[in-house]
Structure formats: structure tokens, C-alpha cells
N, C-alpha and C positions, 0 to 999 in steps of 0.2 A: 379263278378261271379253269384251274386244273379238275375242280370236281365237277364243276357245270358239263366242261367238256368231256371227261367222261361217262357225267350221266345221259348223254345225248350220244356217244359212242354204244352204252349198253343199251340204251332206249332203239337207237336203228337195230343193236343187234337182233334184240328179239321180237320188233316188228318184222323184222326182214325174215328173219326166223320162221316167222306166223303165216306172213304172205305167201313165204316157198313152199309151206308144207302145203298150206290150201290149193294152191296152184299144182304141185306133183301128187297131192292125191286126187285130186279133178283128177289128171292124165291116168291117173292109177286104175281112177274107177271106171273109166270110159273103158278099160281092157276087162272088167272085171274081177281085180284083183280081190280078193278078200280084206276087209279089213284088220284081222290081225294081222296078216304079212306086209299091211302096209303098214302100220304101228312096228312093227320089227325090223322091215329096211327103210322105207320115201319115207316116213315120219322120225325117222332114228335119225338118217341121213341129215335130213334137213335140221330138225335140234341141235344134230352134233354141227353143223356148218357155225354157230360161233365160235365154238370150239378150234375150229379147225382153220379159221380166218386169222387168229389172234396166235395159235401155236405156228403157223407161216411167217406172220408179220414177224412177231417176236425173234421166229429163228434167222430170218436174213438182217434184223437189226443188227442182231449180237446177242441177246435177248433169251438165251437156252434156257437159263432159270423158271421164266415165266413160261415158259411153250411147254415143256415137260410138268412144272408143276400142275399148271393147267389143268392139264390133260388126267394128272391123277387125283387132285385134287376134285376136280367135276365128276371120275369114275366112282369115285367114295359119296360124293353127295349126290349123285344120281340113285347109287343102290342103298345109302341107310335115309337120307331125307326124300328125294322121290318116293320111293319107295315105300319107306316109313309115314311120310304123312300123307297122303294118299290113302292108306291104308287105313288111317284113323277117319276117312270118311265111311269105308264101307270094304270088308273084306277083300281083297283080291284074285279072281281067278288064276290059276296059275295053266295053261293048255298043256297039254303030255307033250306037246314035240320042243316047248319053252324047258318044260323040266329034265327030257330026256335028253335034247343037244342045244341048244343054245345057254343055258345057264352053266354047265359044264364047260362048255367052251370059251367063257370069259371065266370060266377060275385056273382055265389050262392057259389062257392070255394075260391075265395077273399074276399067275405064277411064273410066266416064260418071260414075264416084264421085269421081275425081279431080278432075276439071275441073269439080262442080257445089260441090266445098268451096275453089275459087279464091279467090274473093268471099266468104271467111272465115265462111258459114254456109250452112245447108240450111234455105230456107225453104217455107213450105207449098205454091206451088204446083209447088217441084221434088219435094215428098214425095208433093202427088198424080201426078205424073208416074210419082214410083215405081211407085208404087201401081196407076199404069195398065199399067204394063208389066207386074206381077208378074201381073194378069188373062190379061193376053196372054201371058204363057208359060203360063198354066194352062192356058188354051186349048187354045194348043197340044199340051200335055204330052196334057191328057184326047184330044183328038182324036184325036194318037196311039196312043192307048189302047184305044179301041176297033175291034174286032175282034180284039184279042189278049187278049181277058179268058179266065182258067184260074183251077184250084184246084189248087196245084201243094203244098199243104200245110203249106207252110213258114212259116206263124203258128198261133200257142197261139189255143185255141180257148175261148171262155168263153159262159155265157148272155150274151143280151142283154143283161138286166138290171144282171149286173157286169160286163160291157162299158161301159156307161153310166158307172154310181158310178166304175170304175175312170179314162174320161175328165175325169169332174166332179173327182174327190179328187184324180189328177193333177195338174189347174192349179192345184187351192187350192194344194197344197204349192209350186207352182211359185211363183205369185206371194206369199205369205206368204216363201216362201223369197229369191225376188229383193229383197224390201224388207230381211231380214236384212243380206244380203251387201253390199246398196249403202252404208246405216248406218254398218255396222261397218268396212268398206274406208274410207271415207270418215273415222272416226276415225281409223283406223291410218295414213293417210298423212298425217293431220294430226301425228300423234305423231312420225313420222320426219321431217317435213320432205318428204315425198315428192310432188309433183303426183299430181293425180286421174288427169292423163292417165295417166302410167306404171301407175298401179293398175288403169287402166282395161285398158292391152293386155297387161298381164303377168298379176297377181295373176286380177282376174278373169275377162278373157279365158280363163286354162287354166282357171279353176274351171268354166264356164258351156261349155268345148267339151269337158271329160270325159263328159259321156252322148254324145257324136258319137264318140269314142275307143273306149269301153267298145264300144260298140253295132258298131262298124266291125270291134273285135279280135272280138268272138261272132261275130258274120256270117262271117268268115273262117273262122273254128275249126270252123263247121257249112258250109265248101265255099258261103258265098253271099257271091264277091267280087264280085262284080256291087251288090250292096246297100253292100257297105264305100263303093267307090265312088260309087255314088249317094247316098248319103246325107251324105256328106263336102262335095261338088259340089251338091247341091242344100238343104245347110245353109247356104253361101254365097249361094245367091241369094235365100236368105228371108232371110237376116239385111240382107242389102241393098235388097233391094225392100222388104218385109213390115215389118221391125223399124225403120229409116230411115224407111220412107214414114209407119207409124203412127206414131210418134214425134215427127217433125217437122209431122204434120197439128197433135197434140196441142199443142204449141211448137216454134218454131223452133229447130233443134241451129246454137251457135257450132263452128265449126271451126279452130284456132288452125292458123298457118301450120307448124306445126311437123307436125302430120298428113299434109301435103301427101308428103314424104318414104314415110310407114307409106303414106299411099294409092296411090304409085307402084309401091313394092314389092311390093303385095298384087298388082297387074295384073301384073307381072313373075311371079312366082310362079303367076297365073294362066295365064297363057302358058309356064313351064317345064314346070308338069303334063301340061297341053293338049300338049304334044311329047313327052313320055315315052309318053303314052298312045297317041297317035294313031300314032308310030314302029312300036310293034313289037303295038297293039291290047291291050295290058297294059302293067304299070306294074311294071318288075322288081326283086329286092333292091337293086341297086346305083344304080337309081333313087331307092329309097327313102332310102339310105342318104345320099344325097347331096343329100334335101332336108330331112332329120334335119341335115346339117351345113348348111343355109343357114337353117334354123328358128336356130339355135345362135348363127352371125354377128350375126344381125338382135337376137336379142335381148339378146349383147352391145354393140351400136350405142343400142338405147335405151335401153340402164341407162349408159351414158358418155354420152350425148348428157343427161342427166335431171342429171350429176353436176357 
């Protein structure tokens, strides 16, 4: 009953996922937003909402292992298998303002993630820290943003009205769905012997970054690699400022020294990308392919490090 119900917990999440993005980029497009900037915030936003459903649930359970693992466990498979296999369909665009501040600034967020779970926890006033900085990229990102607003067509268009319901009915399924997945994960590793943590960066990790996957392979498939990219990269930094900073406002997240290793990697990784990208201004198959084989390493390294 424990996998059924979790696979119906992951199944809302990333319908729920699917539904809110369509619904906030309806809203998006009716202002004109560009679609990469909506691949970068409303489509990051909404991918990262399982994320951020299940790092909640988790932490007012008791649950720190899973909420934190989560969280970096999804940032590692967002940037080498989003990424990475994506890319094996068809090169990546990388945009100058992707290369010159936002990829920089989740290796400045993986590296500042490192060194604030030293001291074996994230307390509230490093989450509103988060949380101040994730204003200040938005800032920035909006300011950016305008004078380059267009209707370049590239979101489904709905009334208002089920623009709305479809945002609303989105999150219910989101967080109805994140309390499924944490439960039932949470049994299952009880039953194997397994730490939350591991469940945290493997089991649910891939479950809560397939709407970031899904969403990256369509964008491709319709010629908008600009979006793959952004929204893989700027799923990262919600999940680090946004889903950390509320999380840890709400209680403090324990960070067991054994993280510390997943949190170095995650900035390495953020810094491999950040040079594929910035090298040739895309992110080529054999790029890809070779952060499909370091996705691979790592997550043999945590199922023998867990054994």
C-alpha cells in the first residue's frame, strides 16, 4: 500500500506541477512576459513547488533529513540529468544574461549552502538571509526584465478565470501530494533499513525533479532551449533560497555531517555546468553526456556510503 500511495502522491505532484505552470504562464503571457523569463521564474517556481511541498511537510513532521536532502539532492539532478539529458536531444542555448548572472549565482548559493550547514544546522536567521537574497535576485531578474517584454506566443492561452482555478487546483494537488510522498517514503525506509537521508536525495529527489525533466524535454522538442535551461538553473535557486529559507523560518533544518560531502558536490557541479555553458554559449551532446556519467558516479557513492 506504501508504494501505491506513494506513487499517487508523486503522480499529483507532478500533475499538479503541470497544471500550475500552464495556468501561471497563461497569467504570464497575458502581461507579455517573455518566455525565457518565464522559464527562469513562473515555470522554475512552479517545478520547484514539489519540492517545496514535501521540504515543509517533512520539516514540521520532524522529517529534516528528507527536506534538506531533497532539496539537494533535486539541485544535483536538475543541473547534471536535466541538463545533461536534455541536451542529448539537441544542443542547448545558453542566453548571456543565464551565463553572466544567474548561473553564477547558484554556484554563489551552493557554495554559501555549504558552509552555512557546517555548524550541523540551518537556523532561522540564516533562512531569512535566504530569503533576503532570493528578493534580491528577483529584483534583479524583474529589472532585467523590463524593457524587453514581447508576446512571442510561446504559452497556451486560457481565460482568466481557468487560469486561476488551474493556479489554485495546481498547489492543492501539489501539497496534498507532497504530504503523500513524505509519509509513504518515510515508511519505506523504515521497512528497508534505509536512512531518510538516502530517500531524501535519491527516491524523492528524482520523484519531485521530473516536472523540471518533463518540462525541459517539451521546451526542447518545441525549439525553446533557452527555457530548458532556464528553468533547470533557476529551479536551483528556488529550491535554495525559497524552499530552505521557508522551511528553516518555519523550524530549524538539522544538517548531519554527512551532507556536507552532497553540498560540495552540488557547487562542483554547479561550476562544471557554468563552463560547458559559458565555453562554447551552449551546452553540447557530449557535454551532456558526461554529466549523465557524473549524475551516475555520485549516486553510486551515496547508495555505498548509506551501506
Amino acid at each position: 500500500m506504501e508504494y501505491f500511495l506513494l506513487s499517487v502522491g508523486l503522480f499529483l505532484l507532478i500533475k499538479g506541477a503541470d497544471v500550475f505552470v500552464d495556468g501561471a504562464s497563461a497569467v504570464a503571457g497575458k502581461f507579455g512576459v517573455p518566455s525565457f523569463m518565464i522559464g527562469l521564474t513562473v515555470v522554475s517556481l512552479g517545478t520547484s513547488a514539489p519540492e517545496a511541498a514535501i521540504s515543509i511537510s517533512a520539516s514540521i513532521s520532524g522529517s529534516g533529513s528528507i527536506s534538506l536532502g531533497n532539496v539537494i539532492g533535486s539541485n544535483i539532478f536538475n543541473l547534471l540529468m536535466v541538463i545533461g539529458v536534455t541536451s542529448l536531444f539537441t544542443p542547448l542555448g545558453a542566453k548571456e544574461d543565464l551565463i553572466r548572472r544567474d548561473m553564477p549565482v547558484n554556484i554563489i548559493a551552493s557554495g554559501a549552502l555549504a558552509i552555512v550547514i557546517l555548524d550541523g544546522v540551518i537556523g532561522r536567521i540564516e533562512a531569512i538571509f535566504l530569503l533576503a537574497a532570493l528578493g534580491a535576485y528577483l529584483f534583479f531578474v524583474i529589472k532585467g526584465a523590463i524593457g524587453s517584454r514581447s508576446d512571442d506566443g510561446g504559452q497556451k492561452q486560457y481565460p482568466w478565470v481557468l487560469s486561476i482555478l488551474m493556479i489554485l487546483g495546481g498547489l492543492a494537488s501539489i501539497m496534498f501530494g507532497g504530504d503523500l510522498v513524505v509519509d509513504n517514503a518515510r515508511i519505506i525506509a523504515a521497512n528497508f533499513g534505509m536512512s531518510e537521508l538516502l530517500i531524501g536525495l535519491t527516491v524523492v529527489a528524482f520523484g519531485t525533479s521530473l516536472p523540471e525533466l518533463v518540462t525541459s524535454i517539451v521546451a526542447v522538442r518545441k525549439g525553446e532551449t533557452g527555457i530548458a535551461v532556464g528553468n533547470a538553473v533557476g529551479s536551483c535557486l528556488f529550491n535554495i533560497l525559497f524552499i530552505l529559507g521557508i522551511t528553516g523560518v518555519i523550524k530549524p533544518l538539522p544538517a548531519g555531517s554527512e551532507l556536507i560531502a552532497d553540498t560540495v558536490f552540488l557547487a562542483i557541479a554547479s561550476v562544471i555546468v557554468y563552463i560547458f555553458a559559458a565555453r562554447k554559449r551552449s551546452i553540447g551532446r557530449l557535454d551532456g553526456a558526461l554529466c549523465v556519467i557524473l549524475y551516475a558516479i555520485y549516486t553510486a557513492f551515496i547508495i555505498m556510503r548509506a551501506l
